[in-house]
C-alpha positions in Angstrom: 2.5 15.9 -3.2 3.9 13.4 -5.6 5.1 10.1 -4.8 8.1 8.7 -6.6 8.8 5.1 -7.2 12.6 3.9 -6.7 13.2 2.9 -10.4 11.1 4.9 -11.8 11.9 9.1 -12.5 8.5 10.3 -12.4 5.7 10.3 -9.9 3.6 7.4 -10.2 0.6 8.3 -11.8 -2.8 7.2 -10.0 -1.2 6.3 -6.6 -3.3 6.7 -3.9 -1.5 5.9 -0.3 -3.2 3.7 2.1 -4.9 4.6 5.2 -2.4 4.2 7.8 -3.5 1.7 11.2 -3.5 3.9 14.4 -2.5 2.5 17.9 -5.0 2.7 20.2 -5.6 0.9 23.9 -9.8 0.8 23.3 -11.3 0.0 19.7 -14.2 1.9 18.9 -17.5 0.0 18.8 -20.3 0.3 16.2 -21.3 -1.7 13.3 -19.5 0.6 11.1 -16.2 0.1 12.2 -13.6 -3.1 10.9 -10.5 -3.8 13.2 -7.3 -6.1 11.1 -4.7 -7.6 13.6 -0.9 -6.4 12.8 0.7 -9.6 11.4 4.8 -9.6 11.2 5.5 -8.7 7.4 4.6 -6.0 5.5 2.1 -4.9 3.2 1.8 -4.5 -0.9 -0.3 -2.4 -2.5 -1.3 -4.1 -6.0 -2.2 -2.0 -9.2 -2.9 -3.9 -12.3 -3.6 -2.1 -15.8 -4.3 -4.5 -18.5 -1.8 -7.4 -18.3 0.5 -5.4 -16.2 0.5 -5.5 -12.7 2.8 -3.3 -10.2 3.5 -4.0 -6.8 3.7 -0.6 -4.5 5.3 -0.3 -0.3 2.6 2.2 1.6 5.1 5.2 0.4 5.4 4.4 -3.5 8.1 2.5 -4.0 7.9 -0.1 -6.6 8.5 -3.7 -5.1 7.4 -5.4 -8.8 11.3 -6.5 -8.8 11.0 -8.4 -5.2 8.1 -10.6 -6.6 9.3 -12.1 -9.8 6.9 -14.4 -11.8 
């Protein structure tokens, strides 16, 4: 399924959604396994061609705007 950015009218080419966190009471154990504490906020997902670089939320939507230079 394609994901489409607010301000832009086609999906966004190349966007691969993140791996989503899932609650749990015991964390698994192993040396394979890393555990990241929920901070307050909210996460970007970063995606830079050449000079360009675009700021996506976990569904698609372009936050670029919300982070000007």
């Amino acid at each position: 399924m394609p994901v489409f950015s607010r301000h832009v009218a086609h999906p966004v080419v190349g966007f691969i959604a993140p791996c989503l966190p899932t609650k749990t009471d015991k964390l698994p154990s192993g040396g394979e396994w890393l555990h990241e504490i929920k901070h307050d906020g909210f996460r970007v997902i970063a995606r830079k061609k050449g000079a360009q670089v675009k700021l996506y939320s976990r569904p698609g939507n372009d936050l670029t705007y919300r982070f000007p230079l």
